[in-house]
MIVO-530655 format. One line per field, with one value per residue (C-alpha): chain; residue number from 1; x, y, z; residue in one letter. Coordinates in steps of 0.2 Angstrom, whole numbers, plus 2048, in hexadecimal, padded with zeros to 3 digits. Layout:
ch: c(A  ...);
i: c(NUM  ...);
X: c(X  ...);
Y: c(Y  ...);
Z: c(Z  ...);
aa: c(A  ...);
This chain:
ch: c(A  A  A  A  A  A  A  A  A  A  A  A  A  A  A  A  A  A  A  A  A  A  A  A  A  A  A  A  A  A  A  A  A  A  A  A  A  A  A  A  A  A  A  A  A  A  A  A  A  A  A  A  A  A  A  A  A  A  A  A  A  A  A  A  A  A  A  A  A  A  A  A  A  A  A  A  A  A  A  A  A  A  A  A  A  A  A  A  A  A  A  A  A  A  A  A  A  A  A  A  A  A  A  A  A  A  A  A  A  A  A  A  A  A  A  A  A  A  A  A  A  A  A  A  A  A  A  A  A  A  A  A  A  A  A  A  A  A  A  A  A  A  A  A  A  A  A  A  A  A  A  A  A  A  A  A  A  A  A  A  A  A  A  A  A  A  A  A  A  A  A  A  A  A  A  A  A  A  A  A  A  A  A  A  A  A  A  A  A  A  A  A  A  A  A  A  A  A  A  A  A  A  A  A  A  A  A  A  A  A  A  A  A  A  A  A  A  A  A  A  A  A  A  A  A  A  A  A  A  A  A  A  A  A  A  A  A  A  A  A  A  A  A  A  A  A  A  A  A  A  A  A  A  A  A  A  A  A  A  A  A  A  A  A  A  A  A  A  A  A  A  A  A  A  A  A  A  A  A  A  A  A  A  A  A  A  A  A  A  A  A  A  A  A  A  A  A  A  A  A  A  A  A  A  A  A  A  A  A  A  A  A  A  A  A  A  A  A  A  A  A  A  A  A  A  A  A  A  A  A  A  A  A  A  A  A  A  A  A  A  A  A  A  A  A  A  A  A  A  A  A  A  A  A  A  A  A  A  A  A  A  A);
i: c(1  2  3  4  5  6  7  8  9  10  11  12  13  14  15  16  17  18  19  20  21  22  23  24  25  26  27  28  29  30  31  32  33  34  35  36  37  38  39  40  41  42  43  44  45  46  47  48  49  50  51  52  53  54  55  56  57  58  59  60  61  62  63  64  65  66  67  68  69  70  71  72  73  74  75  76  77  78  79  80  81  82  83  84  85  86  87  88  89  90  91  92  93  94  95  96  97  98  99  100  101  102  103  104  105  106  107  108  109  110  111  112  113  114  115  116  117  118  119  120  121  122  123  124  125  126  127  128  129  130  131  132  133  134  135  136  137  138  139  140  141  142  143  144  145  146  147  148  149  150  151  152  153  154  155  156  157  158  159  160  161  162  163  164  165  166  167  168  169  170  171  172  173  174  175  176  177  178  179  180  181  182  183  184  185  186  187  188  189  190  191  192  193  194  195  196  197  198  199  200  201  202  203  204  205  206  207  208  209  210  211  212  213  214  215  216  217  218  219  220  221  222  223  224  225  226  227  228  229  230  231  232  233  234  235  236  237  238  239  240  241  242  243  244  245  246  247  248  249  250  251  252  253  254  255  256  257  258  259  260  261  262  263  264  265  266  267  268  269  270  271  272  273  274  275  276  277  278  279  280  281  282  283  284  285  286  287  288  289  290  291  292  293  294  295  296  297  298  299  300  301  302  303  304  305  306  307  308  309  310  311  312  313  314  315  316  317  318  319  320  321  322  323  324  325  326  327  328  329  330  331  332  333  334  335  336  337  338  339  340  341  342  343  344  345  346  347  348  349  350  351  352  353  354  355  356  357  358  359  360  361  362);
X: c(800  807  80B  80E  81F  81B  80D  806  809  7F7  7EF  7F7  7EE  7FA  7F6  7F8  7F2  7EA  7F4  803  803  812  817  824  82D  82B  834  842  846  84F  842  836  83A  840  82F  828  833  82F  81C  81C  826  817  80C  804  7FE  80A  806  814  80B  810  811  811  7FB  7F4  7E6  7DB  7CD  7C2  7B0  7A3  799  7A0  7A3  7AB  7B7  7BB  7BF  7C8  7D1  7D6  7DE  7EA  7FA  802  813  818  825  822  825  830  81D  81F  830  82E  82B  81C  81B  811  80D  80B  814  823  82C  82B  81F  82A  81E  826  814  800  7F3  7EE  7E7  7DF  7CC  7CA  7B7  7BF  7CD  7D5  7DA  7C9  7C5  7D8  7DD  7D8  7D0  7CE  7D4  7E4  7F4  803  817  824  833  83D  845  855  84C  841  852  85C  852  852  862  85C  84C  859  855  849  83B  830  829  838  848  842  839  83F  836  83C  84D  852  84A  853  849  83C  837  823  820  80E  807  7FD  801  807  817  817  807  810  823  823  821  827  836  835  834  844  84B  848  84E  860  861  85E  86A  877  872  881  872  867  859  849  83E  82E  81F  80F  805  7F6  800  80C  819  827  835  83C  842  847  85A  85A  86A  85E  86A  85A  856  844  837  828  818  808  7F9  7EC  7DA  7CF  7C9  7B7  7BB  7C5  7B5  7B9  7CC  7C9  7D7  7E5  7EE  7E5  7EA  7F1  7FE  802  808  810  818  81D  825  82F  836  83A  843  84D  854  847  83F  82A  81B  809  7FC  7EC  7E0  7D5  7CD  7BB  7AF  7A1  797  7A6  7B6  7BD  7BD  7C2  7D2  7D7  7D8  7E1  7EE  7EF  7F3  800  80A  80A  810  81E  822  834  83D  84D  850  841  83D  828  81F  80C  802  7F1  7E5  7D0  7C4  7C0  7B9  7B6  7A4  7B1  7B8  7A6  79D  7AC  7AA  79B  79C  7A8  7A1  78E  786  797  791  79E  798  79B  78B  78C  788  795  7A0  7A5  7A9  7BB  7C3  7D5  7E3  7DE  7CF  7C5  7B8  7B9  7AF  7B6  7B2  7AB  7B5  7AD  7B1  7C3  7C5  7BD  7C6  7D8  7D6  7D4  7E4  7EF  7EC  7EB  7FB  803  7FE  802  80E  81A  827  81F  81F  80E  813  804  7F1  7E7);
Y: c(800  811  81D  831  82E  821  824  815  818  811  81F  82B  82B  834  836  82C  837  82E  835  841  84F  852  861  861  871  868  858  863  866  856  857  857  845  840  844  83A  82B  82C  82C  81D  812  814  810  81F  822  830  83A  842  852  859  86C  875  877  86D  862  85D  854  856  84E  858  854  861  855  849  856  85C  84C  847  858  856  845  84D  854  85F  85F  872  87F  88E  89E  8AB  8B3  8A6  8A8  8BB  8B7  8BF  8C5  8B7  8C0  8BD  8AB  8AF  8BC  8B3  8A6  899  88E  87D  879  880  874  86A  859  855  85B  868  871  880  881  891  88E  88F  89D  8A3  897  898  888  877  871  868  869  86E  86A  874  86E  87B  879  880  88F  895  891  89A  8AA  8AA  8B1  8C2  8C1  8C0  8CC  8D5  8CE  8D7  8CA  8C3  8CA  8D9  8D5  8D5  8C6  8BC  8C2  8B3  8A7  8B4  8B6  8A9  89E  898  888  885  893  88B  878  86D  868  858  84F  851  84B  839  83C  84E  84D  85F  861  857  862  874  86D  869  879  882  879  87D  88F  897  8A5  8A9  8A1  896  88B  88B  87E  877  866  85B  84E  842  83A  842  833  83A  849  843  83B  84F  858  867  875  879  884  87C  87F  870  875  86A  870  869  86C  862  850  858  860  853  852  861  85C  84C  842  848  83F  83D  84C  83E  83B  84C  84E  83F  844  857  84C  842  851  85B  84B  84C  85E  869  878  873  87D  87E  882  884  887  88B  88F  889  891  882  87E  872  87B  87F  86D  869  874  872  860  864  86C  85F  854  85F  861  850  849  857  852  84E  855  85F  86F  871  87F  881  88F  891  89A  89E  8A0  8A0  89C  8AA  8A8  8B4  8B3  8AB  89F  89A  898  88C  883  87E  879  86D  866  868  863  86A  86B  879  88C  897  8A2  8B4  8B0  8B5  8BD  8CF  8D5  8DA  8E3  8DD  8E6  8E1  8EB  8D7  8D2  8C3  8BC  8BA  8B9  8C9  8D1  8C8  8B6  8BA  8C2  8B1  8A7  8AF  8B0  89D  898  8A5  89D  88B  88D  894  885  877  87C  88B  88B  88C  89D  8A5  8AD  8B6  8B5  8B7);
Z: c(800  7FB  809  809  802  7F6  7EA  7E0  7D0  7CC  7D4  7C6  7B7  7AF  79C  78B  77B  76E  762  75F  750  74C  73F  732  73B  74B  742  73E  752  75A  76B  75E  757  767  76D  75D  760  772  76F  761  76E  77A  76C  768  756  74D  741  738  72E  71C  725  732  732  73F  737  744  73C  74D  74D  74A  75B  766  775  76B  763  776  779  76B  76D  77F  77A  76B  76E  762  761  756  757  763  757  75D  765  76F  775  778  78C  797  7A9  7B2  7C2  7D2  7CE  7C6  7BC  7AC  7A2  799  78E  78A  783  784  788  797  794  7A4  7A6  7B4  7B3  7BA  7AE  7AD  79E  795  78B  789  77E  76A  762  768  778  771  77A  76D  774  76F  763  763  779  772  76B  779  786  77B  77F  792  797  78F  79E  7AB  7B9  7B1  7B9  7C7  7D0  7D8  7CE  7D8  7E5  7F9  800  7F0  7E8  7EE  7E2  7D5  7C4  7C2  7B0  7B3  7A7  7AD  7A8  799  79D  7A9  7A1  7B0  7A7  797  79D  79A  786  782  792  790  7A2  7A4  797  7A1  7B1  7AB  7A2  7B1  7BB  7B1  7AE  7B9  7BF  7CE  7C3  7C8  7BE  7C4  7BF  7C8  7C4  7C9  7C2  7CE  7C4  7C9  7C8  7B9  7BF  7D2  7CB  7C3  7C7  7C7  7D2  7DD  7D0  7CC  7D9  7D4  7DF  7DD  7DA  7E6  7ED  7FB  7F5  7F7  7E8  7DF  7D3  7C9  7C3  7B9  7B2  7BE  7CD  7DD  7E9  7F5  7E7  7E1  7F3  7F4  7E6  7EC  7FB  7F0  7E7  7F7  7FC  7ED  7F1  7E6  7EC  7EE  7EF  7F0  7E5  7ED  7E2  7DB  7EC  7EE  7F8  7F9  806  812  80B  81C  820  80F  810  821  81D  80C  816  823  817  810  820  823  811  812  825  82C  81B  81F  817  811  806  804  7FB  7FA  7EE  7F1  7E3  7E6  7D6  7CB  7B7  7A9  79F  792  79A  7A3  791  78D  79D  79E  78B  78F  79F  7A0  7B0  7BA  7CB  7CB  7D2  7C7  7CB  7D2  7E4  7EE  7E0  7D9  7C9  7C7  7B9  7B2  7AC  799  79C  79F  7AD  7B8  7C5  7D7  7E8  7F1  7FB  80C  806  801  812  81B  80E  811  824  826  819  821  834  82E  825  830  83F  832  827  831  827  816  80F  805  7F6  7F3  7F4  7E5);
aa: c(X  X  X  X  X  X  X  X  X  X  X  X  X  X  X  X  X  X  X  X  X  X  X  X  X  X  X  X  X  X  X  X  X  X  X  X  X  X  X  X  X  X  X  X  X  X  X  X  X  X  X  X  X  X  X  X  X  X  X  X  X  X  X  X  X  X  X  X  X  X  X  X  X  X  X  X  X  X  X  X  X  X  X  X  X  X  X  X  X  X  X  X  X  X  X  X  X  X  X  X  X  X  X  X  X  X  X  X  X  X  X  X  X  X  X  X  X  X  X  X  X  X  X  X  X  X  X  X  X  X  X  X  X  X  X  X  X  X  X  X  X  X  X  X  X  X  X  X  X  X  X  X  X  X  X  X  X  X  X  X  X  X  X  X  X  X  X  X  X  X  X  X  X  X  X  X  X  X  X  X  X  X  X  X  X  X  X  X  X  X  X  X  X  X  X  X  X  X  X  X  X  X  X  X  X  X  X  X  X  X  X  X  X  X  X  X  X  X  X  X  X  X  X  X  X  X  X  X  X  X  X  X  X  X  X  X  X  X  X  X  X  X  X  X  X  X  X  X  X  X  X  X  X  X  X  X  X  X  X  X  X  X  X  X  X  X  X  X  X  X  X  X  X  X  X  X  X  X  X  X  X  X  X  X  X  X  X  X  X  X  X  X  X  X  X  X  X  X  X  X  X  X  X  X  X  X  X  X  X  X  X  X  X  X  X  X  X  X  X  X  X  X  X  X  X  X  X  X  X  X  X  X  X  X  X  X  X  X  X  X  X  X  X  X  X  X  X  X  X  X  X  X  X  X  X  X  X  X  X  X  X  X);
């Protein structure tokens, strides 16, 4: 039986796509074929293409083509757009894509709504490329290059902003890739990447420099309902364990923060849990970010076209409209419920895991 520090593997689902696109550019990359010949070894049906068009050839039921979508993976060359990096705040001070597209099934996805076309996720060829161009992002960040309570994690590289580069790892090894590159990038330099995925025994024989901080992304059991196709939480914090055994920096990603009917029994239970997987481990270096549920009337529409019948709130009870930057609305909790919400993490956190530092709240 699999304890705190040794997940079963048959409790990861992981994930197998049904088949692989592959463009002629990306075929022209060597982690491109790698990640071909990687994928035909596993038994997954390759398709080279003529050019560099993605044909999709998607059914015309819309639930069928969401499904067939979410089980395609893309591999393509990230065009110099692509490489041009963004300011990820509050995570980090840089977003570093190694793909976009998640394949697991969460009816919260943040990533509804923000992404053009069907739900595929697309790989990147072209590693070399897109590390080529980080030396020029180095301390021009202004979330941590320049930031008091964390200059020490120098200038930091987020690769989940539009994936989660763990679910992908055991066919593109892109993951793998990142890591080593910032090991042996002789700079106060962080790569940064959250999963609700669990295998993590790739990377733990990693000689990774302590410069890639995994943090799993979890949320009570209660609410397991709404993030189909990922690990159980149990074995992401088993896994977060595992990594922090193995010398890396770990966090928490709480979120997105519920506010259902139970939730403070829910999280204080989700944090309990977290204190005792990461029990007993020397030197340990624990972040947490914070971030409670929010959606735009976007992504809402795409959301509840791909899962009907969510039992997922996404009403206006309990929520305020708030304006972004971009000029955008979204829905979040009013200004009471954040106050309740943020009250209770801040003194449970502090009683069941003192040492771990919160990033921000969100």
């Amino acid at each position: 039986m699999a304890t705190a520090a040794e997940p079963d593997p048959s409790t990861d689902p992981g994930w197998q796509p049904a088949r692989i696109l592959v463009t002629r550019a990306a075929m022209g990359f060597a982690h491109g074929r790698r990640i071909a010949e990687t994928a035909a070894a596993r038994g997954i049906e390759v398709v080279e293409l003529s050019g560099d068009r993605l044909i999709l050839n998607l059914p015309e039921d819309p639930r069928r083509a969401y499904v067939a979508a979410k089980r395609t993976l893309a591999v393509v060359v990230a065009p110099p757009s692509k490489r041009r990096l963004q300011p990820i705040a509050p995570s980090a001070d840089w977003r570093m894509d190694l793909a976009e597209g998640c394949p697991a099934h969460c009816s919260y996805c943040y990533l509804a709504g923000s992404l053009k076309g069907p739900p595929i996720t697309r790989a990147y060829a072209n590693l070399e490329e897109i590390f080529d161009a980080l030396p020029g992002y180095l301390g021009a960040g202004t979330i941590t290059s320049r930031s008091r309570d964390r200059e020490h994690e120098g200038t930091t590289f987020e690769a989940s902003c539009y994936t989660d580069p763990l679910a992908l790892e055991p066919i593109t090894g892109s993951l793998s890739a990142a890591i080593r590159y910032f090991s042996a990038w002789e700079a106060p330099v962080q790569l940064r990447f959250t999963s609700k995925f669990a295998d993590v025994a790739p990377l733990l024989s990693i000689a990774h420099g302590g410069r890639t901080r995994m943090r799993a992304s979890v949320n009570p059991g209660a609410f397991a309902r709404f993030e189909g196709g990922t690990a159980p939480v149990a074995a992401r914090l088993a896994a977060l364990r595992r990594m922090a055994l193995a010398g890396y920096p770990v966090g928490l990603t709480i979120a997105p923060i519920i506010a259902a009917a139970g939730w403070q029994a829910a999280y204080g239970g989700l944090i309990e849990d977290a204190a005792a997987a990461l029990a007993e481990i020397s030197a340990l270096d624990l972040s947490i970010e914070l971030i409670t549920h929010r959606f735009t009337p976007g992504s809402k529409a795409v959301l509840e076209s791909w899962y009907p019948g969510s039992a997922l709130d996404m009403s206006e009870v309990n929520r305020t409209t708030k304006r972004t930057k971009f000029g955008s609305e979204k829905q979040v909790y009013d200004a009471a419920t954040m106050r309740a919400l943020r009250d209770f993490f801040e003194a449970r956190i502090a009683a069941e895991l003192p040492a771990a530092r919160i990033l921000y709240w969100t």
